[in-house]
PyMOL Python script that loads the backbone (N, CA, C, O; Angstrom):
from pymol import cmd

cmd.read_pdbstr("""\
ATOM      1  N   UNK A   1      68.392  10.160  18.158  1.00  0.00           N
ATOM      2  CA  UNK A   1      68.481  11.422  18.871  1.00  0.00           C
ATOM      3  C   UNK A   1      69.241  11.265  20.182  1.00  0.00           C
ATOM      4  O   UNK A   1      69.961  12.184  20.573  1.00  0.00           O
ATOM      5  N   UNK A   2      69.117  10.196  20.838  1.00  0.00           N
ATOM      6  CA  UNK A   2      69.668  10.250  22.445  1.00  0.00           C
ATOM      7  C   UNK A   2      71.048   9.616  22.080  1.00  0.00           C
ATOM      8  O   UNK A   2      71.832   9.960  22.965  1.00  0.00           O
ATOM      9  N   UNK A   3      71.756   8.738  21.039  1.00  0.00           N
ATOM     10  CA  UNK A   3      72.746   8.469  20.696  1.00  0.00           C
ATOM     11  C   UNK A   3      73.781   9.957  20.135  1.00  0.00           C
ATOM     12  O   UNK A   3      74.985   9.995  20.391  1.00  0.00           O
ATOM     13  N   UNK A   4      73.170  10.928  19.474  1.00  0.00           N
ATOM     14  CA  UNK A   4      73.901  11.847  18.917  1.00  0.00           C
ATOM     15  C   UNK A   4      73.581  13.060  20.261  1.00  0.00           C
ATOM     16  O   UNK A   4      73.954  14.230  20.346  1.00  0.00           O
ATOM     17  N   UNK A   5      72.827  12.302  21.118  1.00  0.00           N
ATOM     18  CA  UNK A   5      72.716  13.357  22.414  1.00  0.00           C
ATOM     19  C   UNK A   5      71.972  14.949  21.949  1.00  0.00           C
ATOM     20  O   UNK A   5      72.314  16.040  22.407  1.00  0.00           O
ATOM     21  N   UNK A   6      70.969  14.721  21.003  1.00  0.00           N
ATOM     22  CA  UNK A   6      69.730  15.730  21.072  1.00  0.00           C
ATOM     23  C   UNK A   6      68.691  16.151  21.757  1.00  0.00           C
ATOM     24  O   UNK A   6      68.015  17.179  21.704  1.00  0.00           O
ATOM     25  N   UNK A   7      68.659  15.038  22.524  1.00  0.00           N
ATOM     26  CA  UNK A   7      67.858  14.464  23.771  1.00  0.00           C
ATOM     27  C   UNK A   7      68.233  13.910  25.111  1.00  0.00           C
ATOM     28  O   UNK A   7      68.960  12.928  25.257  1.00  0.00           O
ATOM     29  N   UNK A   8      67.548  14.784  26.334  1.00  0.00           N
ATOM     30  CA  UNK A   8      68.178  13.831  27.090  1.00  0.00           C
ATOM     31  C   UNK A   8      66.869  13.341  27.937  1.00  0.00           C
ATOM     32  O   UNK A   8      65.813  13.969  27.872  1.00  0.00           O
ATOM     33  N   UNK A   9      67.032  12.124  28.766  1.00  0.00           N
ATOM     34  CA  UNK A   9      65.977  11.468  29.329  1.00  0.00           C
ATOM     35  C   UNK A   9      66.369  11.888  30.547  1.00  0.00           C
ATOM     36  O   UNK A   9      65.443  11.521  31.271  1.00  0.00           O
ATOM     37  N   UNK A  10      67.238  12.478  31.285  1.00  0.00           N
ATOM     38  CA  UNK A  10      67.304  12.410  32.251  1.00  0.00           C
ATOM     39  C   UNK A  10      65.986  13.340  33.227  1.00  0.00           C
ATOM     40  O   UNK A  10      65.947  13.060  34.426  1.00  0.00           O
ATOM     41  N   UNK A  11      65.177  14.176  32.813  1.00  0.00           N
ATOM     42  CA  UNK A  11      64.041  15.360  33.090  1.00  0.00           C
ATOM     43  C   UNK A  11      62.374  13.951  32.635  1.00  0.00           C
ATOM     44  O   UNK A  11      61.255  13.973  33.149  1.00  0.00           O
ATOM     45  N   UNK A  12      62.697  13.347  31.979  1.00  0.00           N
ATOM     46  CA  UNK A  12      61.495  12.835  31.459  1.00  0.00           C
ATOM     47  C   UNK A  12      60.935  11.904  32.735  1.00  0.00           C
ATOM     48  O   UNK A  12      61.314  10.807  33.145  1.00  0.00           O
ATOM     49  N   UNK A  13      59.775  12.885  33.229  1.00  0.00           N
ATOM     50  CA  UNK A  13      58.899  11.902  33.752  1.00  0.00           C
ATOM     51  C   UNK A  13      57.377  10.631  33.755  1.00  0.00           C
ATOM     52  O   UNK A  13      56.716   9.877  34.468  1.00  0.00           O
ATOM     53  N   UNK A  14      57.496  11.005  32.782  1.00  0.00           N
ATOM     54  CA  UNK A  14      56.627   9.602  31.830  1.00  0.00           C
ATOM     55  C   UNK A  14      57.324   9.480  30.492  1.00  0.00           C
ATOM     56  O   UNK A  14      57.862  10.390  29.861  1.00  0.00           O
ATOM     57  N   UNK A  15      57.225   8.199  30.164  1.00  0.00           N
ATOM     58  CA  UNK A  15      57.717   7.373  28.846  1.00  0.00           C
ATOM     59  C   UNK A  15      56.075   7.001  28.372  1.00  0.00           C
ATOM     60  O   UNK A  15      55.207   6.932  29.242  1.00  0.00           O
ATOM     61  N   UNK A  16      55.899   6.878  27.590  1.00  0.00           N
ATOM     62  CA  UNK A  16      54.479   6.422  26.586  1.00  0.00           C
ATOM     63  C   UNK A  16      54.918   5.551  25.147  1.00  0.00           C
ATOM     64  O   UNK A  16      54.054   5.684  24.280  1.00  0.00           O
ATOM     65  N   UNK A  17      55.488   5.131  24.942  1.00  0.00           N
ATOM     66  CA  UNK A  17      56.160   4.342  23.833  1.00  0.00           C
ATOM     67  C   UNK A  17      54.718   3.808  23.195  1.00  0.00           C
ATOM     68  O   UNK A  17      53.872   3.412  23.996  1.00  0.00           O
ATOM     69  N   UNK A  18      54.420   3.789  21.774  1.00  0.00           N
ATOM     70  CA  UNK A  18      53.807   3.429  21.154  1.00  0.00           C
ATOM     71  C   UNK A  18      53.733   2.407  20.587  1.00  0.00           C
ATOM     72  O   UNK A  18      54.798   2.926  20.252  1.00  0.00           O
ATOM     73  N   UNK A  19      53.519   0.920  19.827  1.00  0.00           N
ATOM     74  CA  UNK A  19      54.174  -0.095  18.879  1.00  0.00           C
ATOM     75  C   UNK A  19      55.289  -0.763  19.605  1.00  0.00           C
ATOM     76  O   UNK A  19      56.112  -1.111  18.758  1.00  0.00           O
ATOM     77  N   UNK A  20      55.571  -1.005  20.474  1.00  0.00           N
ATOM     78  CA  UNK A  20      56.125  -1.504  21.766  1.00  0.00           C
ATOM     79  C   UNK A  20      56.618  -2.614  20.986  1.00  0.00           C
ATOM     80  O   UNK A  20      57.832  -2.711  20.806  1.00  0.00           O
ATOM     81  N   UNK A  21      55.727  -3.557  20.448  1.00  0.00           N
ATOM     82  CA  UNK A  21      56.018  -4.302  20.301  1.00  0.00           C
ATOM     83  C   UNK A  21      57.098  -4.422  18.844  1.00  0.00           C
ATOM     84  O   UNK A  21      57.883  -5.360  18.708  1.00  0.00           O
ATOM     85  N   UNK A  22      57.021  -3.824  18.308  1.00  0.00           N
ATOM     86  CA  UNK A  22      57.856  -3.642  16.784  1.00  0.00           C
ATOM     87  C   UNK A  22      59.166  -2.872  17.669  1.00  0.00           C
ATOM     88  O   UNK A  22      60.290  -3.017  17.188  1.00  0.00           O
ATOM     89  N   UNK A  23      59.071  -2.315  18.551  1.00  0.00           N
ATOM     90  CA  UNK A  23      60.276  -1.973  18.910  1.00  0.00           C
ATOM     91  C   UNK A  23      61.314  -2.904  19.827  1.00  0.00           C
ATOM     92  O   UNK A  23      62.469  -2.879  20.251  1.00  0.00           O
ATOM     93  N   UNK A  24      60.520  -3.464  19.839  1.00  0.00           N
ATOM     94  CA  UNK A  24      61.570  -4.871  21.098  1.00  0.00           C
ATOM     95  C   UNK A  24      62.250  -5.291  20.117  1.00  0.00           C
ATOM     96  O   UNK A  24      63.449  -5.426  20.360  1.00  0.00           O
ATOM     97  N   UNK A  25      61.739  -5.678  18.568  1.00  0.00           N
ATOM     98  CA  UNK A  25      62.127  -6.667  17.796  1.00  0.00           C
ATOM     99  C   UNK A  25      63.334  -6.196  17.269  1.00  0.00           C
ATOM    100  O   UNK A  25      64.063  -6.996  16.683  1.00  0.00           O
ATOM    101  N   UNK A  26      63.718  -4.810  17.406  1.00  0.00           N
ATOM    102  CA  UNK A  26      64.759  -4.469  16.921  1.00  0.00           C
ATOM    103  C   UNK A  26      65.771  -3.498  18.122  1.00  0.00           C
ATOM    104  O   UNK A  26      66.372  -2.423  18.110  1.00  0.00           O
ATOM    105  N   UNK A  27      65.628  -4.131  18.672  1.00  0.00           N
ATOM    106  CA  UNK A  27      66.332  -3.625  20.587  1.00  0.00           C
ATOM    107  C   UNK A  27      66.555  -2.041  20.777  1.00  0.00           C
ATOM    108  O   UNK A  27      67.603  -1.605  21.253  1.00  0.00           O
ATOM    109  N   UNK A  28      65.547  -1.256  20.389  1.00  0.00           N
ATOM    110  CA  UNK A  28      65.114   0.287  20.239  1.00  0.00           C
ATOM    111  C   UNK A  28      65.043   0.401  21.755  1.00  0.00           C
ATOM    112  O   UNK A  28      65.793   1.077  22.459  1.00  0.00           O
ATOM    113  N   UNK A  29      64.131  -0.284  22.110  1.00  0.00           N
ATOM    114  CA  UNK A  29      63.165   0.248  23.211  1.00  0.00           C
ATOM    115  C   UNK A  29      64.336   0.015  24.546  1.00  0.00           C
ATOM    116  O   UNK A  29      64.216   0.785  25.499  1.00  0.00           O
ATOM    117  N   UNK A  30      65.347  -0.944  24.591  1.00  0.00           N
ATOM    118  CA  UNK A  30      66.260  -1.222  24.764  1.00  0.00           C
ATOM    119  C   UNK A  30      67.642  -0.404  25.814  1.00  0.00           C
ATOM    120  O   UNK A  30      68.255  -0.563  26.869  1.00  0.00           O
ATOM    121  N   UNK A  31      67.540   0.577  24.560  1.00  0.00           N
ATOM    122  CA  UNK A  31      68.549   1.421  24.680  1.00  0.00           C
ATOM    123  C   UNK A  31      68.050   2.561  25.746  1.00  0.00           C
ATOM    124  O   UNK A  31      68.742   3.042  26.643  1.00  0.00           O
ATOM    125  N   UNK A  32      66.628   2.897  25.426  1.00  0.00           N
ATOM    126  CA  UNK A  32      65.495   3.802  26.035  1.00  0.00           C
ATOM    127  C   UNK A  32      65.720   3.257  27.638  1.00  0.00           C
ATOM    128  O   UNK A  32      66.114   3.947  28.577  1.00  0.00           O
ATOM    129  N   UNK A  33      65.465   2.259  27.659  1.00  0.00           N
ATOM    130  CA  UNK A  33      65.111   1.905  28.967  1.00  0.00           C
ATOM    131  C   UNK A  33      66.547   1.927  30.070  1.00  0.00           C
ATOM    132  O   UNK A  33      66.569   2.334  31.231  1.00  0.00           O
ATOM    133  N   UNK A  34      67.495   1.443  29.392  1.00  0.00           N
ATOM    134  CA  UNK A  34      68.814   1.774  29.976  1.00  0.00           C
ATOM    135  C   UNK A  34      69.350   3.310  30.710  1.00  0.00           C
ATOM    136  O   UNK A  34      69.908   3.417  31.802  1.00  0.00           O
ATOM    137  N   UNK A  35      69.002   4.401  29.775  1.00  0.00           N
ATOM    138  CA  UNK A  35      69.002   5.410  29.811  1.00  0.00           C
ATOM    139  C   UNK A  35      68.118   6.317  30.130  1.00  0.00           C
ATOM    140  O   UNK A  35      68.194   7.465  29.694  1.00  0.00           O
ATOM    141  N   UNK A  36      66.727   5.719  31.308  1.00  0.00           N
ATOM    142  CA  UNK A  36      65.385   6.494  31.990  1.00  0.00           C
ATOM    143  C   UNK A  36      66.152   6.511  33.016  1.00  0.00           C
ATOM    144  O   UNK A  36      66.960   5.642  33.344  1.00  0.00           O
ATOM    145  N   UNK A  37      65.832   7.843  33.723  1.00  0.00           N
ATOM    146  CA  UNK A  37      65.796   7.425  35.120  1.00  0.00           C
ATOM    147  C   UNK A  37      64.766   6.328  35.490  1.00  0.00           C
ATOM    148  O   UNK A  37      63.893   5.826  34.781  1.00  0.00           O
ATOM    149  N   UNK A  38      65.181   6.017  37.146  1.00  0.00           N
ATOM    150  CA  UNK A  38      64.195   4.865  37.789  1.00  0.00           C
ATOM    151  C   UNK A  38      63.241   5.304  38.206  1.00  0.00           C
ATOM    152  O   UNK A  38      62.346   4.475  38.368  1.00  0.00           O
ATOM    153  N   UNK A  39      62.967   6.518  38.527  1.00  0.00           N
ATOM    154  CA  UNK A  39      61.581   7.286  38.726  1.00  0.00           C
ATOM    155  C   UNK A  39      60.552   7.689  37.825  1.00  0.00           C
ATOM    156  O   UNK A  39      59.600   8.401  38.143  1.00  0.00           O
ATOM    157  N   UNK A  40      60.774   7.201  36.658  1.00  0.00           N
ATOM    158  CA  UNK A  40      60.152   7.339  35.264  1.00  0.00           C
ATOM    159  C   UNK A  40      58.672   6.775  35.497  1.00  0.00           C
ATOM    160  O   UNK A  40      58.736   5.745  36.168  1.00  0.00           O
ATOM    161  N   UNK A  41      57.676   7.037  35.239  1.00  0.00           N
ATOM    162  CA  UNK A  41      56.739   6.462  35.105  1.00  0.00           C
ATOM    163  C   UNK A  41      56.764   5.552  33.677  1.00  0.00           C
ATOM    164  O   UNK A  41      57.154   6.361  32.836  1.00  0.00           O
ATOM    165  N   UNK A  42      56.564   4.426  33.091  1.00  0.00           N
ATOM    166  CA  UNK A  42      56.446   3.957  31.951  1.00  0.00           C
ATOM    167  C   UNK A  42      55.433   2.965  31.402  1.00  0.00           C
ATOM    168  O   UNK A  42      55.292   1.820  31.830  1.00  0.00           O
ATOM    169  N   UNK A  43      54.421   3.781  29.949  1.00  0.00           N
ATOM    170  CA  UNK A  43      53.201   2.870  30.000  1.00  0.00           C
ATOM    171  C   UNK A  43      53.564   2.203  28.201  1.00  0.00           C
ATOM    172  O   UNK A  43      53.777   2.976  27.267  1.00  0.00           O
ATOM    173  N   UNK A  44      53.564   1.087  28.090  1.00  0.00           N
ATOM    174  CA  UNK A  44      54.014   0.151  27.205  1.00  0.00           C
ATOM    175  C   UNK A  44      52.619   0.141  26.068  1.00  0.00           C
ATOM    176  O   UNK A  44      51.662  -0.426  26.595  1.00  0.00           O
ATOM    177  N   UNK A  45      52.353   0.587  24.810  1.00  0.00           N
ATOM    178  CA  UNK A  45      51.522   0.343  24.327  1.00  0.00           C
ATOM    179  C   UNK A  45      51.231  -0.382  23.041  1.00  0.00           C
ATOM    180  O   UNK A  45      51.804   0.152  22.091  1.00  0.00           O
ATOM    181  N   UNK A  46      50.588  -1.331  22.755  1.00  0.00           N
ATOM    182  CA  UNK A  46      50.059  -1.644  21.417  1.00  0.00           C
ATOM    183  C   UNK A  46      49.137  -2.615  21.077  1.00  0.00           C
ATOM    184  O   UNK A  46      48.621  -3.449  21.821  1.00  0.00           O
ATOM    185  N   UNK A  47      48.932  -2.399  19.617  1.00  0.00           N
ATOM    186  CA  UNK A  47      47.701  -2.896  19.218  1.00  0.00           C
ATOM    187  C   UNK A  47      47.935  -4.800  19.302  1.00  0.00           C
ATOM    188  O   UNK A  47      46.994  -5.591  19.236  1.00  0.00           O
ATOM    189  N   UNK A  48      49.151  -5.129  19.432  1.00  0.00           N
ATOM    190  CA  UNK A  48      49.528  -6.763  19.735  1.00  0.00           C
ATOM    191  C   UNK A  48      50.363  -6.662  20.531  1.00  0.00           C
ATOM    192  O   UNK A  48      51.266  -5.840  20.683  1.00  0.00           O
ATOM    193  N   UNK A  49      49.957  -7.818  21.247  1.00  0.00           N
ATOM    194  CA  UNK A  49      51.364  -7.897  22.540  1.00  0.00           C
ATOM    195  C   UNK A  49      51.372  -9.059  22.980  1.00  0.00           C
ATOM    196  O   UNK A  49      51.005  -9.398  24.105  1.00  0.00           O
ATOM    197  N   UNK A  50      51.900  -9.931  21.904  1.00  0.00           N
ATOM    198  CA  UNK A  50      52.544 -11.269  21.639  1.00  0.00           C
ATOM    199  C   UNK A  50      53.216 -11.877  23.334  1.00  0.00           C
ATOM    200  O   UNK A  50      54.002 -11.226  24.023  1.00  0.00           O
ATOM    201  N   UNK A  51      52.749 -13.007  23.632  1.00  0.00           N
ATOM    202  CA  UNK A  51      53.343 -13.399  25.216  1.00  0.00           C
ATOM    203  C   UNK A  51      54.838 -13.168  25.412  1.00  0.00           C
ATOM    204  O   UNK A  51      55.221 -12.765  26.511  1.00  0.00           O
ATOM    205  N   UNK A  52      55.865 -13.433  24.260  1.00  0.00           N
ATOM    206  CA  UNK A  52      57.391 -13.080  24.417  1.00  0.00           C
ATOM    207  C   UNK A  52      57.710 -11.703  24.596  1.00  0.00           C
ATOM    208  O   UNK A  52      58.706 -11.465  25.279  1.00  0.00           O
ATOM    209  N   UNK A  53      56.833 -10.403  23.949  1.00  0.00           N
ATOM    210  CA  UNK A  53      56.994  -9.324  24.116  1.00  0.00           C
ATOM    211  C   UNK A  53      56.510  -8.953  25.617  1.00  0.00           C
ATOM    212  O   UNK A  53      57.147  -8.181  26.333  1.00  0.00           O
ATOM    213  N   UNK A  54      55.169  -9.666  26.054  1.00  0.00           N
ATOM    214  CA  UNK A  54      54.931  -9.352  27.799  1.00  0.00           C
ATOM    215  C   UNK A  54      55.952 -10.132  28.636  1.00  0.00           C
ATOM    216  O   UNK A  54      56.047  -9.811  29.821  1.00  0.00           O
ATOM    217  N   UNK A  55      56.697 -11.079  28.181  1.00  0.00           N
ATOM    218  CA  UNK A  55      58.210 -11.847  28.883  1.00  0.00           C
ATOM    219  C   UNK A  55      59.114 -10.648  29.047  1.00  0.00           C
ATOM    220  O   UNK A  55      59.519 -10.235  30.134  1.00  0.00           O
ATOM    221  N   UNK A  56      59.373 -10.165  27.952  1.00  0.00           N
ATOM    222  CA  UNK A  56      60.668  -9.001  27.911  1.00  0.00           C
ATOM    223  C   UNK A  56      60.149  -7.950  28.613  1.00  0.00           C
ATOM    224  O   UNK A  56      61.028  -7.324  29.205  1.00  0.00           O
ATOM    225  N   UNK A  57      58.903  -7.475  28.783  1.00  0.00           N
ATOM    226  CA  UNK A  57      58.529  -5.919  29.300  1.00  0.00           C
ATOM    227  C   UNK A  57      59.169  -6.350  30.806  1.00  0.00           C
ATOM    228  O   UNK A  57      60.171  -5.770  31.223  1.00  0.00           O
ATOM    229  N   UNK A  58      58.662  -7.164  31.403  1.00  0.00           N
ATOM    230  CA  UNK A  58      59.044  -7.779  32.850  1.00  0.00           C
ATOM    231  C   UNK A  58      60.051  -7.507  33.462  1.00  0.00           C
ATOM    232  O   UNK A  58      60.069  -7.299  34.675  1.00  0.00           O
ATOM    233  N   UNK A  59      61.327  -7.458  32.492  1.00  0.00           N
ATOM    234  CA  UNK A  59      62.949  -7.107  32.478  1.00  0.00           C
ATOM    235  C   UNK A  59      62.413  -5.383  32.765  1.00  0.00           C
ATOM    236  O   UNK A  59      62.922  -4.841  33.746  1.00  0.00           O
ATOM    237  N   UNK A  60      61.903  -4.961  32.337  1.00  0.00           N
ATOM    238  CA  UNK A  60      62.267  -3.210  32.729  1.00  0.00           C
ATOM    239  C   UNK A  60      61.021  -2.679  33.626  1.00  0.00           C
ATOM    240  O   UNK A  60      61.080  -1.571  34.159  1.00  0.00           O
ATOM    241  N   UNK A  61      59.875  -3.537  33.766  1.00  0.00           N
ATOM    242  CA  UNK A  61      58.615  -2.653  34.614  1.00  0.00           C
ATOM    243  C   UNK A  61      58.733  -3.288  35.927  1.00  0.00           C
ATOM    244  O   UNK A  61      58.992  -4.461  36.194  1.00  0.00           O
ATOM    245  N   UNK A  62      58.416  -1.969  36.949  1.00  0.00           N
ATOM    246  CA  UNK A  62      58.019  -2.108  38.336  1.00  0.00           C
ATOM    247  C   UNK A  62      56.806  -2.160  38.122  1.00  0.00           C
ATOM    248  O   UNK A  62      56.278  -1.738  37.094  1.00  0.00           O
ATOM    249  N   UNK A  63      56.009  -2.873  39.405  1.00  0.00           N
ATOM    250  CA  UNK A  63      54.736  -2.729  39.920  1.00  0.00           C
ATOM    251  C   UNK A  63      53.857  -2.619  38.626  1.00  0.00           C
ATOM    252  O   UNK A  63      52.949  -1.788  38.600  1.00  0.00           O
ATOM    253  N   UNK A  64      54.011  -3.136  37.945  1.00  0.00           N
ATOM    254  CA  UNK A  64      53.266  -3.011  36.333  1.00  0.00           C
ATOM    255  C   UNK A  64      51.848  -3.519  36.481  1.00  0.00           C
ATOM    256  O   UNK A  64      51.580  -4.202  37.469  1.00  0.00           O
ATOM    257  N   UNK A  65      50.824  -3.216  35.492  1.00  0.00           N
ATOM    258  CA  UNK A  65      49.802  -3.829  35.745  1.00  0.00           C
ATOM    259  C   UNK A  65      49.693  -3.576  34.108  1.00  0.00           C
ATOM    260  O   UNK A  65      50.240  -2.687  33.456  1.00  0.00           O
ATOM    261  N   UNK A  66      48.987  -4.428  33.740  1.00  0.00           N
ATOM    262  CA  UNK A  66      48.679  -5.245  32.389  1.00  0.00           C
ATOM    263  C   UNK A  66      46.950  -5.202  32.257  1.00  0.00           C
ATOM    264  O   UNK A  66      46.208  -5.855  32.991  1.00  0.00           O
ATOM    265  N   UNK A  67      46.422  -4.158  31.004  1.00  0.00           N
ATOM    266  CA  UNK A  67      44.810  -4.460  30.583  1.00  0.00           C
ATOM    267  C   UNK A  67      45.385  -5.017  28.927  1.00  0.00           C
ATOM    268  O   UNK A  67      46.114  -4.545  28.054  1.00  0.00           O
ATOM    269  N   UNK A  68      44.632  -6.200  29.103  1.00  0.00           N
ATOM    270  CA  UNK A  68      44.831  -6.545  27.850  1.00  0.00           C
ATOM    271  C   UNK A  68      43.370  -6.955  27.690  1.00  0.00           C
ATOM    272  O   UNK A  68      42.601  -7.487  28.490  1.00  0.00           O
ATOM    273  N   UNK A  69      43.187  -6.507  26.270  1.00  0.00           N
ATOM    274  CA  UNK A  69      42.046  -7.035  25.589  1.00  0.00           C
ATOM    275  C   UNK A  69      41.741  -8.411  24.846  1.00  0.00           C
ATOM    276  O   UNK A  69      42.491  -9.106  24.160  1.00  0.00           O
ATOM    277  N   UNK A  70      40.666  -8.552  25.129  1.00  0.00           N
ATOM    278  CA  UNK A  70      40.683 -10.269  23.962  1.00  0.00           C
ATOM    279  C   UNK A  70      40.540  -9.855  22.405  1.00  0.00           C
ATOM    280  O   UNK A  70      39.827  -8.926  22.024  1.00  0.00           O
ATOM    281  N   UNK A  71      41.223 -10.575  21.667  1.00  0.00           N
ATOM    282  CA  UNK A  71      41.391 -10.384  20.357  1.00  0.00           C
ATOM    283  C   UNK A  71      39.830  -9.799  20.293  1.00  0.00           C
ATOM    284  O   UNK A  71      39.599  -8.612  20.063  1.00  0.00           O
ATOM    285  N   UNK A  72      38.802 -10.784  20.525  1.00  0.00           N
ATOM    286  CA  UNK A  72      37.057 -10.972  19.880  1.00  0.00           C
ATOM    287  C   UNK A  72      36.649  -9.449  20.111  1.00  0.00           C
ATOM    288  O   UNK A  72      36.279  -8.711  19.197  1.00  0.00           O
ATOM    289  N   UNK A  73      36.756  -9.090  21.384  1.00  0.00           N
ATOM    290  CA  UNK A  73      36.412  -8.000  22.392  1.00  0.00           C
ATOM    291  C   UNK A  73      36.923  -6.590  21.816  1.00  0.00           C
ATOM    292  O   UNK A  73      36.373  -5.553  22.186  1.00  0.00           O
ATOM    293  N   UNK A  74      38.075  -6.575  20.827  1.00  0.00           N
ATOM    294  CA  UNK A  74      38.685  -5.524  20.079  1.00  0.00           C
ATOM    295  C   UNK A  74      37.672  -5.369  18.692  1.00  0.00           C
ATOM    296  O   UNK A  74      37.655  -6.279  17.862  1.00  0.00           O
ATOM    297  N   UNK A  75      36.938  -4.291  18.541  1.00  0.00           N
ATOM    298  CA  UNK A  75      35.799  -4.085  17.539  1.00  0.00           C
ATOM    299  C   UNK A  75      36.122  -2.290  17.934  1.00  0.00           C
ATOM    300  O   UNK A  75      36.381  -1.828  19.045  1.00  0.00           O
ATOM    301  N   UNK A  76      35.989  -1.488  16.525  1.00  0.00           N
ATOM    302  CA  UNK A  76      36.011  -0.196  16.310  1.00  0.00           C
ATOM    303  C   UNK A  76      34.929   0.132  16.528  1.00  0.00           C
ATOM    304  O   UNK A  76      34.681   1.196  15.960  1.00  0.00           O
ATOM    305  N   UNK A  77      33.947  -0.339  17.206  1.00  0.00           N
ATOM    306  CA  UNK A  77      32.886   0.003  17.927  1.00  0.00           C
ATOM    307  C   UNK A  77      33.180   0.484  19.541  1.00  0.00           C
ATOM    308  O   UNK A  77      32.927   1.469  20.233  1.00  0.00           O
ATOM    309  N   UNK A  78      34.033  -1.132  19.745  1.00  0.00           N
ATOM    310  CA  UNK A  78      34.510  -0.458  21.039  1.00  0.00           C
ATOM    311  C   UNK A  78      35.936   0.319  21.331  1.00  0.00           C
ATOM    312  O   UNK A  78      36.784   0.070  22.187  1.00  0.00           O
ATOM    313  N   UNK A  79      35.912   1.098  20.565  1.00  0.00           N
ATOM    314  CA  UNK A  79      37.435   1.761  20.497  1.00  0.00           C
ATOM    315  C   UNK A  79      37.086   3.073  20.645  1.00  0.00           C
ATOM    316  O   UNK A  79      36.473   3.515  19.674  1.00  0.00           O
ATOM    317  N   UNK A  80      37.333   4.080  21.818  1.00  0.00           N
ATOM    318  CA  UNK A  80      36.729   5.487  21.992  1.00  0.00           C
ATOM    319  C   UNK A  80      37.836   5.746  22.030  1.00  0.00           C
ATOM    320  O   UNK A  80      38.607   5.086  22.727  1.00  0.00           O
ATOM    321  N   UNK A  81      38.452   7.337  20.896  1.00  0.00           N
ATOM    322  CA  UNK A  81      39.728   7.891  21.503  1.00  0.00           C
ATOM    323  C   UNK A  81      39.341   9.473  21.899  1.00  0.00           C
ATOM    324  O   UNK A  81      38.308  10.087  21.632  1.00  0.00           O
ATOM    325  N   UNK A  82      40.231   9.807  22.446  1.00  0.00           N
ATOM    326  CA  UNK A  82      40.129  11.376  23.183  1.00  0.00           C
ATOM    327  C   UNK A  82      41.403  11.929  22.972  1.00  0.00           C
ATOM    328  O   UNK A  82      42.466  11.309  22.959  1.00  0.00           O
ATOM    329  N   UNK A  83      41.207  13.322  22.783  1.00  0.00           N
ATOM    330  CA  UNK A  83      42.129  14.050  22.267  1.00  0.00           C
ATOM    331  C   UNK A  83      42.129  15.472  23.469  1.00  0.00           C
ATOM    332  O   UNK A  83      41.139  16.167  23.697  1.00  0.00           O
ATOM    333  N   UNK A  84      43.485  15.644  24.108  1.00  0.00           N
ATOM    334  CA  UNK A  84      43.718  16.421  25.130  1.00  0.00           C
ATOM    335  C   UNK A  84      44.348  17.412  25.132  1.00  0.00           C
ATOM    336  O   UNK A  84      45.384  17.281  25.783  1.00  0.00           O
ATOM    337  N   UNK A  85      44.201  18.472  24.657  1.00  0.00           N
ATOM    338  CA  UNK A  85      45.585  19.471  24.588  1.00  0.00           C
ATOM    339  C   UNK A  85      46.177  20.141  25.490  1.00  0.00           C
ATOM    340  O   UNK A  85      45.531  21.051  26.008  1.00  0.00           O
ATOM    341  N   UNK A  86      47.546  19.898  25.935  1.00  0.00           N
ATOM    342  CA  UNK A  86      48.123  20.491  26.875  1.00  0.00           C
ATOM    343  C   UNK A  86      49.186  21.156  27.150  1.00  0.00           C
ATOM    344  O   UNK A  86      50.127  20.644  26.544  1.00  0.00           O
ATOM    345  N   UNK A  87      49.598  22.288  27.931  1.00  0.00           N
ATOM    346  CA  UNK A  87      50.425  22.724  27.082  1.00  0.00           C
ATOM    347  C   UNK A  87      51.828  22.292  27.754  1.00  0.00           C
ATOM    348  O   UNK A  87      52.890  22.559  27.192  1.00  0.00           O
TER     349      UNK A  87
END
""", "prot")
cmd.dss("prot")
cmd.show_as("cartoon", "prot")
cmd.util.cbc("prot")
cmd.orient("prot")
């Protein structure tokens, strides 16, 4: 979409990228980040986040802060989601 220019990032003030990590592997996220403004807020998410993928985030985040969970500590017990509608 932002290659055929359907989209533009230049208005977007948060990024939320999902699977973060499947997207590094194929230099997606890449192109995204080139083309944010620098005032972007941007929150990196997924269910793995392999130490080379937290190497590469480094290259594009300010002031970043990192919750990572321990593998053990990840149980669908402790997994609460919330659903927000806005318009």
């Amino acid at each position: 979409m932002l290659k055929q220019r359907h989209l533009s990032l230049k208005h977007i003030k948060v990024f939320i990228p999902d699977e973060v990590d499947e997207m590094i592997k194929d230099q997606k996220i890449y192109d995204i980040f080139q083309k944010l403004n620098s005032k972007t807020q941007v929150v990196l998410l997924s269910a793995t986040m392999p130490s080379n993928v937290l190497e590469v985030t480094k290259k594009f985040m300010r002031d970043s802060v990192q919750i990572l969970v321990k593998k053990e500590e990840l149980t669908l017990e402790g997994i609460h989601q919330v659903h927000i509608n806005v318009e």
